[in-house]
C-alpha positions in Angstrom: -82.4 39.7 -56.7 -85.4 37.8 -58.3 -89.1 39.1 -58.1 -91.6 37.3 -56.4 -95.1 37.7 -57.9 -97.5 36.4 -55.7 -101.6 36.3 -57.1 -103.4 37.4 -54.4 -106.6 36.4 -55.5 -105.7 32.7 -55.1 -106.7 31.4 -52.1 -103.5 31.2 -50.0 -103.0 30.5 -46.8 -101.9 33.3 -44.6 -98.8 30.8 -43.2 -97.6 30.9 -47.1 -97.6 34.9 -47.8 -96.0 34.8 -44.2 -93.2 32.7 -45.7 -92.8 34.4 -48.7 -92.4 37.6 -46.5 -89.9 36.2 -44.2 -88.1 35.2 -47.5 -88.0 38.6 -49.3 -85.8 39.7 -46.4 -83.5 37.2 -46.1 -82.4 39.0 -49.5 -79.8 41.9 -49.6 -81.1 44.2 -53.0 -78.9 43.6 -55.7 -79.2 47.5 -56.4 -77.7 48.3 -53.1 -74.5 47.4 -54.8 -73.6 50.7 -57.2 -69.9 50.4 -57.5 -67.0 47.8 -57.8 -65.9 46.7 -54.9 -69.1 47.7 -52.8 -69.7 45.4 -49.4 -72.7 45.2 -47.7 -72.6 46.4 -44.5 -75.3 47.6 -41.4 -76.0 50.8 -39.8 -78.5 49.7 -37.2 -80.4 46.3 -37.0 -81.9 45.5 -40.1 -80.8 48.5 -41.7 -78.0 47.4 -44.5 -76.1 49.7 -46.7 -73.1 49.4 -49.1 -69.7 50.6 -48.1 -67.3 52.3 -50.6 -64.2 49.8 -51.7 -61.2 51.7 -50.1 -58.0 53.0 -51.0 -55.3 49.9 -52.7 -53.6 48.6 -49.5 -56.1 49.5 -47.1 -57.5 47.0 -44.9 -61.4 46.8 -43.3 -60.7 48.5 -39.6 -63.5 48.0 -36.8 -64.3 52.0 -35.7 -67.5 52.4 -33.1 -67.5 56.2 -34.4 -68.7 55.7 -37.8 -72.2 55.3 -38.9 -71.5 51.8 -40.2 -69.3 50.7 -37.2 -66.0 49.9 -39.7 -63.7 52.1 -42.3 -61.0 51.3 -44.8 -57.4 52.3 -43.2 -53.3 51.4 -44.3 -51.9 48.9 -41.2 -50.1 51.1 -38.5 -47.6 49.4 -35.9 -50.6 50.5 -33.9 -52.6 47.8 -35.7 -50.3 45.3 -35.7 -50.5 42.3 -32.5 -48.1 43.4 -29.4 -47.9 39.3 -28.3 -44.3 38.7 -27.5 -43.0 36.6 -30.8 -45.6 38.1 -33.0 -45.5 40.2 -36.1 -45.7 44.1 -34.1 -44.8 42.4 -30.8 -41.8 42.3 -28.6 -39.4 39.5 -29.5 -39.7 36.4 -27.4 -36.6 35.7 -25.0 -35.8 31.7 -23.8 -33.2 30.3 -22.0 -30.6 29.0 -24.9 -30.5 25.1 -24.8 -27.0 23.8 -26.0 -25.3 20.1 -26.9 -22.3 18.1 -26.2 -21.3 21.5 -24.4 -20.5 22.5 -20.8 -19.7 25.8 -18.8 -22.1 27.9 -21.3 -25.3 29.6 -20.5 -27.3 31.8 -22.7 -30.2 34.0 -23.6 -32.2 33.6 -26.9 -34.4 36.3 -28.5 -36.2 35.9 -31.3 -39.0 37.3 -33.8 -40.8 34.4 -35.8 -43.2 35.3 -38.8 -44.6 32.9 -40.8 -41.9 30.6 -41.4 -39.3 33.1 -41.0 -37.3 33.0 -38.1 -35.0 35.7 -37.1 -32.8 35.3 -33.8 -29.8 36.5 -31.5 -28.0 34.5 -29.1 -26.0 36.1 -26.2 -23.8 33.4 -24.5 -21.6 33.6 -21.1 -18.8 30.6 -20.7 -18.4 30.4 -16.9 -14.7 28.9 -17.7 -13.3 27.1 -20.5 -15.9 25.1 -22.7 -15.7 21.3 -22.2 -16.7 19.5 -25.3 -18.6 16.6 -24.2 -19.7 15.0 -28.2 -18.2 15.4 -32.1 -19.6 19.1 -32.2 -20.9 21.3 -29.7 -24.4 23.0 -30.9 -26.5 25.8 -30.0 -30.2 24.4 -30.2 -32.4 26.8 -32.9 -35.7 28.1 -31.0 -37.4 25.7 -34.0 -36.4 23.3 -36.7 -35.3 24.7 -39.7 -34.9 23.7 -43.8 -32.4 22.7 -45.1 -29.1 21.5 -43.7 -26.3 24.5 -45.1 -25.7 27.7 -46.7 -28.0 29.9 -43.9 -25.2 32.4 -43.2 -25.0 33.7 -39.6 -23.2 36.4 -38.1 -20.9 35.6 -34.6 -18.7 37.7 -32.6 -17.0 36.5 -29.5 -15.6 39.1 -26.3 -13.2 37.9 -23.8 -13.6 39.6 -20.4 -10.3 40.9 -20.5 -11.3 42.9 -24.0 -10.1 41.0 -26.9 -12.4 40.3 -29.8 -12.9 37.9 -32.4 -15.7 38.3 -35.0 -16.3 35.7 -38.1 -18.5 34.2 -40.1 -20.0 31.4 -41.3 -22.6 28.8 -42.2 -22.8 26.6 -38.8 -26.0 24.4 -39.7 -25.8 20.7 -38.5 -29.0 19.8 -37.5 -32.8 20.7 -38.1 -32.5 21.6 -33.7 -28.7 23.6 -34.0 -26.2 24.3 -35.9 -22.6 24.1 -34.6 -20.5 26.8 -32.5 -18.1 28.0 -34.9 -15.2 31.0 -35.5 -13.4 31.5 -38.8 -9.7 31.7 -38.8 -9.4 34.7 -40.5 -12.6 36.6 -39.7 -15.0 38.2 -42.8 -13.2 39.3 -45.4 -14.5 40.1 -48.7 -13.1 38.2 -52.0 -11.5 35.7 -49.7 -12.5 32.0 -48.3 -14.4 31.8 -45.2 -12.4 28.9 -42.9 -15.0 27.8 -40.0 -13.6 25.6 -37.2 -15.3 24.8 -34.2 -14.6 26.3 -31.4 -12.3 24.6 -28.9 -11.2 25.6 -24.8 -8.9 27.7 -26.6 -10.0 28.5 -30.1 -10.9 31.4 -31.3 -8.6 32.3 -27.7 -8.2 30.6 -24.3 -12.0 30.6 -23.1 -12.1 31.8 -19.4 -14.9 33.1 -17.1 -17.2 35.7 -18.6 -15.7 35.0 -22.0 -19.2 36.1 -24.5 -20.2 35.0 -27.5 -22.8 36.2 -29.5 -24.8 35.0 -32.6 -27.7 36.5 -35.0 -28.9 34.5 -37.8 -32.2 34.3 -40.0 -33.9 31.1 -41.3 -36.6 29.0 -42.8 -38.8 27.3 -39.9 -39.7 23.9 -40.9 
């Protein structure tokens, strides 16, 4: 901080030293700052003092039981936002919104940070699905980047106990991406075949038939 040096023999008027006092404390001393990474901080009003830089990775923590009102701490789950959809927080759940398909409900969860979404979708057919456009779709809780190659994982239960699972890379639009099964489920060092499904592909849909779907992506 600079040094004011005021003559007090000239004849000044008492508004001017008052000025120059209010001034002077506007200022935080330079010398309160001893170390690197120093922060001012305030232990009562008008009563400033320097705070230590913490430990690499800690973050500044609001604490009503130190002398300066804050600390340095690492970010606990504790820390972290418990707002359903948020980073820390429980994921969101929305009803599943589908196209150019009938006899399907759903549940959709998901967890979105930044622009990464991750998501699973539980489905119940209550019959056999009726195809009502080209491709049937399963609406994305957001738009997404880029058009292919976002693998996602799907796994379909008939009610009487048969299982199909497969894999595949079901994008069609920045809203869904296409219901699909592979024709010869996951298997390592071979082709992945994805057709849509059908009433009675990967089986004979019927009531109570599941199918579920987990997937991460890049929000637009």
């Amino acid at each position: 901080m600079g040094v004011f040096k005021v003559d007090e023999s000239a004849d000044m008027p008492d508004s001017v030293y008052r000025t120059f006092g209010k001034l002077i404390k506007m200022f935080v001393p330079k010398n309160l700052f001893t170390a690197k990474g120093n922060i001012a901080v305030s232990t009562a009003d008008s009563t400033p003092t320097a705070l230590a830089v913490g430990a690499d990775a800690t973050v500044l923590t609001a604490d009503s039981t130190t002398a300066t009102g804050v600390k340095w701490s690492p970010v606990t789950n504790t820390m972290l936002s418990t707002t359903a959809g948020d980073w820390g927080g429980a994921w969101s759940s929305v009803a599943t919104t589908f196209t150019n398909i009938t006899n399907i409900s759903g549940t959709t969860k998901y967890m979105k940070v930044g622009k990464t979404c991750m998501f699973t979708i539980d489905c119940t057919f209550s019959g056999a699905p009726v195809i009502t456009g080209t491709l049937p779709l399963i609406n994305l809780p957001f738009n997404r980047i880029g058009m292919q190659d976002q693998f996602t994982f799907s796994y379909y239960r008939a009610s009487d106990g048969a299982r199909f699972m497969g894999g595949s890379s079901p994008w069609q639009t920045a809203a869904g991406m296409i219901m699909t099964a592979t024709t010869n489920g996951i298997a390592f060092g071979s082709p992945i075949a994805s057709v849509t499904i059908t009433a009675t592909f990967p089986f004979t849909f019927a009531n109570a038939d599941r199918m579920f779907v987990s997937g991460t992506y890049e929000t637009t």
